[in-house]
MIMARZA-933160 format. One record per atom (N, C-alpha, C): x, y, z; chain; residue number from 1; atom name; residue in three letters. Coordinates in Angstrom, 3 decimals, padded with zeros to 6 digits. Layout:
X	Y	Z	A	NUM	CA	Ala
...
***
This chain:
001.097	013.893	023.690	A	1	N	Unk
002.311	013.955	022.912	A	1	CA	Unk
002.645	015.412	022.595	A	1	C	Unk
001.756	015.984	022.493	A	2	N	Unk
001.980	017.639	022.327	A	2	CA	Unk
002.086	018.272	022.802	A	2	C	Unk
002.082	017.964	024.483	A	3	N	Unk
002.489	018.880	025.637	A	3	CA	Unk
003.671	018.364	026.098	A	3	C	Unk
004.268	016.884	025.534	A	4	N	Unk
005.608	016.854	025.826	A	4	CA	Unk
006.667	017.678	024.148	A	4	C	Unk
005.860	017.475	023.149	A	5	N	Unk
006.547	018.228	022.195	A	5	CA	Unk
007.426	019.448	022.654	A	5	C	Unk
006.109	020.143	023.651	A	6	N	Unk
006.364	021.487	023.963	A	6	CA	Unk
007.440	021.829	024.489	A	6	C	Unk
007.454	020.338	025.769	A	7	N	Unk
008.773	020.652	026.963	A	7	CA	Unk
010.343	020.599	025.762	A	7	C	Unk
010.519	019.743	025.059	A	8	N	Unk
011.536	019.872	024.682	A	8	CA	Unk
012.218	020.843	023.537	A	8	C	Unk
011.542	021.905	022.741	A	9	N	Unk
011.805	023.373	022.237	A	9	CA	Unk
011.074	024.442	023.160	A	9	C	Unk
012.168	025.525	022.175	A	10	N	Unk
011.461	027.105	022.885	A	10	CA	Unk
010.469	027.213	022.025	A	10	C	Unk
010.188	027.014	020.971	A	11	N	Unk
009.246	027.335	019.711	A	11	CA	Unk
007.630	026.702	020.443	A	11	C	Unk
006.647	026.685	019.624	A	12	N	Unk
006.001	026.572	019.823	A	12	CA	Unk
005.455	025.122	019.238	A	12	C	Unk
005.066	023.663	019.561	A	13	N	Unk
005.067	023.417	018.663	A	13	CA	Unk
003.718	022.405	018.527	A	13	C	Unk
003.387	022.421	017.361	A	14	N	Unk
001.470	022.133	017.059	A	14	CA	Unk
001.985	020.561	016.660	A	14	C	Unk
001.223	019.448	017.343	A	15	N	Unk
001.134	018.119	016.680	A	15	CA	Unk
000.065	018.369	015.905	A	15	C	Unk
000.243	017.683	014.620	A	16	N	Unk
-001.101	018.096	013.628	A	16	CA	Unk
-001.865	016.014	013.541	A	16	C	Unk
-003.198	015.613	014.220	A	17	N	Unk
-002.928	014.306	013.661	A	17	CA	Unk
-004.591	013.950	013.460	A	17	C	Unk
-004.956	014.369	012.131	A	18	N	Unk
-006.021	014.639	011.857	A	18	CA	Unk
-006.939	013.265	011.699	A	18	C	Unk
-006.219	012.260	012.012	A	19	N	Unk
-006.826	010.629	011.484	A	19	CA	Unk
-006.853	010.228	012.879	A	19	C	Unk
-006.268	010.662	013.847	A	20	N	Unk
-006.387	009.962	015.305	A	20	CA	Unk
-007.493	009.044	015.620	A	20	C	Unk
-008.872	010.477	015.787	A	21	N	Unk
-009.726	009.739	015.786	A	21	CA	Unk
-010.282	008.401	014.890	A	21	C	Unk
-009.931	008.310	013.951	A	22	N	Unk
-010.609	007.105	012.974	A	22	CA	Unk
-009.803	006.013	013.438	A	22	C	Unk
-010.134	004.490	013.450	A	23	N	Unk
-009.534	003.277	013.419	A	23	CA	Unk
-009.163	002.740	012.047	A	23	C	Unk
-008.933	001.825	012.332	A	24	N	Unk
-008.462	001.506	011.054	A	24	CA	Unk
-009.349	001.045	009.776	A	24	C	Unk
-010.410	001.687	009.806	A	25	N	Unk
-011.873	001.993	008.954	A	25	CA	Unk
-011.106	003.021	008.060	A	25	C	Unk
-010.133	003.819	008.140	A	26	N	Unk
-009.466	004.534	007.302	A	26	CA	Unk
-009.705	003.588	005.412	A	26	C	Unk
-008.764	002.837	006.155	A	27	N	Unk
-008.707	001.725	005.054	A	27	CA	Unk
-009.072	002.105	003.225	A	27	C	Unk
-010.307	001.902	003.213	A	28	N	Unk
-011.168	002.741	002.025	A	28	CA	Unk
-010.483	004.018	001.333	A	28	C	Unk
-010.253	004.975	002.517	A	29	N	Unk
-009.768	006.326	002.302	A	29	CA	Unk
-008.226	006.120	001.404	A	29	C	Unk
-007.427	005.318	002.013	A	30	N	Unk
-006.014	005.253	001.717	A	30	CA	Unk
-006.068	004.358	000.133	A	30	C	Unk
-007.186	003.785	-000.303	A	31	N	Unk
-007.312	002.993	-001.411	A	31	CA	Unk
-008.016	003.831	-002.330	A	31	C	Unk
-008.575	004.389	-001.926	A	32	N	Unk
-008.811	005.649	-002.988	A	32	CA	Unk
-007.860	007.126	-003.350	A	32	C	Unk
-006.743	007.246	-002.156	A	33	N	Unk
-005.856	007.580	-002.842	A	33	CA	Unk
-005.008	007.207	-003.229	A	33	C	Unk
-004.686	005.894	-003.317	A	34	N	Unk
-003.826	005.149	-003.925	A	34	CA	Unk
-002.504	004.972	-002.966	A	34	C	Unk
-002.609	004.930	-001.786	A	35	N	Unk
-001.727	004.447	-000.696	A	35	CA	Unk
-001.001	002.948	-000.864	A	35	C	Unk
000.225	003.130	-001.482	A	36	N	Unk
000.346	001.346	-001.631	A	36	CA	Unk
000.539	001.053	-000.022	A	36	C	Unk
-000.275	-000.010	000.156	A	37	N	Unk
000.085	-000.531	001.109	A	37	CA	Unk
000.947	-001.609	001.287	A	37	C	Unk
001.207	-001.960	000.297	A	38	N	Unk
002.245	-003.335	000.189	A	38	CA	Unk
003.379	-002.770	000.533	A	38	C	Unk
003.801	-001.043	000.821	A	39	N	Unk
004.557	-000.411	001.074	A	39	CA	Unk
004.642	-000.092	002.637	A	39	C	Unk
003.610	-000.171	003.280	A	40	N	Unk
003.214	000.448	004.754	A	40	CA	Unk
004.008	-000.492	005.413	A	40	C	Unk
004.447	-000.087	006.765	A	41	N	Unk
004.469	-000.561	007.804	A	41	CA	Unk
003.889	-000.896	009.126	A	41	C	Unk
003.277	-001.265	010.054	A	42	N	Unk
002.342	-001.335	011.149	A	42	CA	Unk
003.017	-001.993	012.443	A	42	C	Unk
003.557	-002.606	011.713	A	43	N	Unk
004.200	-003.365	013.252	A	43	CA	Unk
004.904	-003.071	013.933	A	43	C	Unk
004.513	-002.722	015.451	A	44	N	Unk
005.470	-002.369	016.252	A	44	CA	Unk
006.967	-003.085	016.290	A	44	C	Unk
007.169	-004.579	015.895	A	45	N	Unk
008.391	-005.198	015.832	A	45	CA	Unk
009.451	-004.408	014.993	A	45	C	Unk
010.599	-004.943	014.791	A	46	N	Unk
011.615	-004.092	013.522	A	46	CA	Unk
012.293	-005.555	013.273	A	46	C	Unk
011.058	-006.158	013.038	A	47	N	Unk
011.555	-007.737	011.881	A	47	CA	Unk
011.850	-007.030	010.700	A	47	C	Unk
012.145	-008.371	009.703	A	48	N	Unk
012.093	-008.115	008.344	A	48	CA	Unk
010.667	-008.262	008.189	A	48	C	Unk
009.867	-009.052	008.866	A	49	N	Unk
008.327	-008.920	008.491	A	49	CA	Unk
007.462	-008.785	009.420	A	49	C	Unk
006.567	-008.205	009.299	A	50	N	Unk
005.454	-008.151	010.251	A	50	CA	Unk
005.055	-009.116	010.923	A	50	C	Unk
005.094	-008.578	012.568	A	51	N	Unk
005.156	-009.908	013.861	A	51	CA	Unk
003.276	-011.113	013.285	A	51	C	Unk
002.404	-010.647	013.031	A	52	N	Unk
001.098	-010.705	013.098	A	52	CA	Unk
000.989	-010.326	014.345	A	52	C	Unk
001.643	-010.561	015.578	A	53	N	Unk
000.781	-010.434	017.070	A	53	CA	Unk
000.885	-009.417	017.567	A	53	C	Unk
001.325	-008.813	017.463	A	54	N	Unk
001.175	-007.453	017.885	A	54	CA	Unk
-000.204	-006.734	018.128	A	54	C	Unk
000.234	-005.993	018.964	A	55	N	Unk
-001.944	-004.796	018.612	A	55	CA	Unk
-001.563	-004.447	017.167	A	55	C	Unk
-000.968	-003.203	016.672	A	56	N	Unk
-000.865	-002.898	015.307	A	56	CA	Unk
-001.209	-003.693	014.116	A	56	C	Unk
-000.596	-005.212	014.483	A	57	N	Unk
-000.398	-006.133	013.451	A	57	CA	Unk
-002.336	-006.751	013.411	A	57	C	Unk
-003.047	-006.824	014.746	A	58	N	Unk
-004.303	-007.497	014.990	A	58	CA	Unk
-005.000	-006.065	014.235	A	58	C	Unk
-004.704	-005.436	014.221	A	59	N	Unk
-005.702	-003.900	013.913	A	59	CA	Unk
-005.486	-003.806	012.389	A	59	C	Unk
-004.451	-004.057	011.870	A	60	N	Unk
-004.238	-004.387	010.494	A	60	CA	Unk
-005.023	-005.078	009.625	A	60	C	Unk
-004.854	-006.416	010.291	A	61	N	Unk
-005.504	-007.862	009.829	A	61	CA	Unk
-007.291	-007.549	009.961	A	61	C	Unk
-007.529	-007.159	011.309	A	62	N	Unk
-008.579	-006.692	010.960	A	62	CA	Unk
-009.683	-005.978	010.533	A	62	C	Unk
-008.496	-004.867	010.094	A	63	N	Unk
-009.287	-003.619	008.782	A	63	CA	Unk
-009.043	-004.189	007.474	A	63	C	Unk
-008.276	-004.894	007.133	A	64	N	Unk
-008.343	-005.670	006.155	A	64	CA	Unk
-009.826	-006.807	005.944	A	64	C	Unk
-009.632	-007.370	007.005	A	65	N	Unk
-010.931	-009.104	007.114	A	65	CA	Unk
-012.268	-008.038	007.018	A	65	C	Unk
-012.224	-006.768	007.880	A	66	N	Unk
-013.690	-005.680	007.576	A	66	CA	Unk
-014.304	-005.394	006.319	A	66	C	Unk
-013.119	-005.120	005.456	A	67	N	Unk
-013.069	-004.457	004.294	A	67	CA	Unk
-012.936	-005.664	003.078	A	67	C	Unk
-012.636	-006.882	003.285	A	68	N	Unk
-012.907	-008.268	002.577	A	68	CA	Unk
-011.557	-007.908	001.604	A	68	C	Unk
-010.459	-007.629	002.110	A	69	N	Unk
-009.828	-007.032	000.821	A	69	CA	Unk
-008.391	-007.910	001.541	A	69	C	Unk
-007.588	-008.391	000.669	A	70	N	Unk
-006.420	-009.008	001.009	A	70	CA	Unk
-005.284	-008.073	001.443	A	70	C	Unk
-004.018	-008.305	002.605	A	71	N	Unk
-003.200	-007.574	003.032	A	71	CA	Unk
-002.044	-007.978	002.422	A	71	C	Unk
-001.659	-006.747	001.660	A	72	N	Unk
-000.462	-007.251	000.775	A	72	CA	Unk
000.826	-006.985	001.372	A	72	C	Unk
000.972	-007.304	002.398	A	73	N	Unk
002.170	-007.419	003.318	A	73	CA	Unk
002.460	-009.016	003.848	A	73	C	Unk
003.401	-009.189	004.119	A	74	N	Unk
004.091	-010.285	004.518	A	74	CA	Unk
004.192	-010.210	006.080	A	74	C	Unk
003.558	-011.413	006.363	A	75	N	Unk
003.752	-012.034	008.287	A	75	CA	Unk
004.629	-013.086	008.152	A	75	C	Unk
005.011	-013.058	009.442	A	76	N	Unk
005.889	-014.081	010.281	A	76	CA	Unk
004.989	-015.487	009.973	A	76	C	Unk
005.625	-016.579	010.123	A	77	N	Unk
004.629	-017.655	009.826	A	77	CA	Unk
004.608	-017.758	011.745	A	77	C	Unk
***
C-alpha cells in the first residue's frame, strides 16, 4: 500500500500502521483505552449493520468469543 501511496504524489509518503502485525488479540489493548466499540466498524459491507459473514465480521466475533467478552455491535439476523 505504500509503494502505491508513492505512485500517486510527488511528496514522499510514509504509511504509518503500527498494529498490522497483531490480529485481533488487540482487543484487550483497545479496552484499556477505552475504545468504544459499540462505536467501531469492521465490516466490509456498508449495511446499516454488520453482515456477520464477512472475514472482518468472523475476525470480530472471534476476538470477542477469545476474550469471553460480549460484541456490542449489532448483526444482520
Amino acid at each position: 500500500m505504500e509503494r502505491a501511496a508513492a505512485l500517486c504524489d510527488w511528496r514522499p509518503i510514509q504509511l504509518l500502521r503500527p498494529f498490522v502485525h497483531l490480529d485481533k488479540a488487540i482487543l484487550p489493548a483497545g479496552l484499556r483505552a477505552g475504545v468504544p466499540f459499540h462505536l467501531t466498524w469492521t465490516c466490509y459491507q456498508g449495511g446499516r449493520l454488520h453482515c456477520g459473514k464477512c472475514g472482518a465480521c468472523h475476525e470480530r466475533k472471534d476476538a470477542f468469543a477469545k476474550h469471553r467478552l460480549t460484541d456490542p455491535v449489532e448483526y444482520e439476523p
